[in-house]
Backbone as CSV, one residue per row, in Angstrom:
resi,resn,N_x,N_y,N_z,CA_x,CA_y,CA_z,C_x,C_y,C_z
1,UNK,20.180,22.698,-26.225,20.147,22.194,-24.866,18.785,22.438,-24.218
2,UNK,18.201,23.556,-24.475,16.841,24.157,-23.547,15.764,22.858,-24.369
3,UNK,16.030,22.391,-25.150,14.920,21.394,-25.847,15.217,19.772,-24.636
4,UNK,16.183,19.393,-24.421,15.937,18.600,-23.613,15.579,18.440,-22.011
5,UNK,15.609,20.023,-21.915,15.016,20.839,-20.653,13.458,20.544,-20.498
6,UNK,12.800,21.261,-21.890,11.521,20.882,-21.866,10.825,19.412,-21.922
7,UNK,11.732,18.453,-22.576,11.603,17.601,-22.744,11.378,16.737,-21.147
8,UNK,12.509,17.185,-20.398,12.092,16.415,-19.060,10.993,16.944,-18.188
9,UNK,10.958,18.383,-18.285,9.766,19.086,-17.617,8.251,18.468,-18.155
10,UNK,8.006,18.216,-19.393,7.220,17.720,-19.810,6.957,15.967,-19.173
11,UNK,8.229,15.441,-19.348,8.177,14.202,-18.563,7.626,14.131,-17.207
12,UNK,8.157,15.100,-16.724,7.796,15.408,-15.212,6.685,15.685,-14.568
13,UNK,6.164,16.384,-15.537,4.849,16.746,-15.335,3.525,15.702,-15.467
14,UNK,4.000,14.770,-16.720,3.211,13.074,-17.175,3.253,12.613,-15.378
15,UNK,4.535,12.723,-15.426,4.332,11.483,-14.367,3.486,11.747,-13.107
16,UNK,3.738,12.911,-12.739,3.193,13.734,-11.347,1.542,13.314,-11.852
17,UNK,1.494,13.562,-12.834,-0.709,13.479,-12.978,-0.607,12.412,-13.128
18,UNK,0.025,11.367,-13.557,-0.403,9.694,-13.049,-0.283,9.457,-11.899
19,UNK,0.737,9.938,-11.293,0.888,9.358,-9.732,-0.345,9.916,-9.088
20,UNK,-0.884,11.124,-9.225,-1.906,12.548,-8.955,-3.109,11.550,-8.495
21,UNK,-3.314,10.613,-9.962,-4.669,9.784,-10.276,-4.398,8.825,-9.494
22,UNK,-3.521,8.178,-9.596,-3.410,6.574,-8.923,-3.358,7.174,-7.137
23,UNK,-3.379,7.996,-6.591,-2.638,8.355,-5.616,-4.759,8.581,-4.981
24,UNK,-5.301,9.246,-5.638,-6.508,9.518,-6.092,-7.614,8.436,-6.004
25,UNK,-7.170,6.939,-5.964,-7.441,5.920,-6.068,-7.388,4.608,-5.025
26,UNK,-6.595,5.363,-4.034,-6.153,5.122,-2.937,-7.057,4.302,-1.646
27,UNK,-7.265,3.586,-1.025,-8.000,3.511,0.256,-7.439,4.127,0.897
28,UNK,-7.971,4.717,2.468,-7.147,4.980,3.103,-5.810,4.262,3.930
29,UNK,-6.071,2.967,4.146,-5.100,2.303,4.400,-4.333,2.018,3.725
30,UNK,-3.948,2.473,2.246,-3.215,2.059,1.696,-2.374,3.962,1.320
31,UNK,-3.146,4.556,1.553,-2.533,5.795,1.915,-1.854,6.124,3.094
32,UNK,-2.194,5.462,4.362,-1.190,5.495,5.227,-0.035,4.616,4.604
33,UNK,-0.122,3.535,4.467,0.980,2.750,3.991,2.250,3.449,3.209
34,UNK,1.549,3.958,2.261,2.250,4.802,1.012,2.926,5.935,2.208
35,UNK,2.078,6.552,2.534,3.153,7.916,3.760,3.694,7.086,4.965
36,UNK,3.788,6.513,5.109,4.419,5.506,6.183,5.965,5.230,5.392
37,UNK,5.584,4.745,4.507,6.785,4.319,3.405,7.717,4.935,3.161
38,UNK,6.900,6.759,2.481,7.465,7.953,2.179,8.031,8.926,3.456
39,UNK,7.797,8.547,4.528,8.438,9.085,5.414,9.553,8.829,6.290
40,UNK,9.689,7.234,6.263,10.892,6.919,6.588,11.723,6.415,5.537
41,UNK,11.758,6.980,4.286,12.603,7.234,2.920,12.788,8.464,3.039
42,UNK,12.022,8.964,3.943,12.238,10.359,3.674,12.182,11.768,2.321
43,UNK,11.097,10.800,2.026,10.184,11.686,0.777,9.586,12.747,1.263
44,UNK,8.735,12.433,2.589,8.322,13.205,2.772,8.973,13.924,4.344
45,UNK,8.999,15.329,4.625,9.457,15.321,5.880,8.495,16.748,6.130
46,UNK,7.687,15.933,7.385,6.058,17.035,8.460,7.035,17.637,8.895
47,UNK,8.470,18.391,9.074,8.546,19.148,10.076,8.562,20.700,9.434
């Protein structure tokens, strides 16, 4: 079981440093956009 543990942690981790880069790549207006997005999805929450 602990092998498909690592298996997603490892997944998890891929994805976070692509998003990391592309996120990295950003204008700023398209970074508000993206937290504009993520905040009333409620990804993200400033309080």
């Amino acid at each position: 079981m602990a092998h498909f543990g690592q298996s997603d942690d490892f997944r998890r981790d891929e994805l976070i440093r692509i998003i990391e880069h592309s996120v990295e790549n950003l204008t700023l207006a398209e970074l508000e956009a993206l937290y504009y997005y993520m905040t009333t999805k409620s990804y993200i929450n400033d309080n």
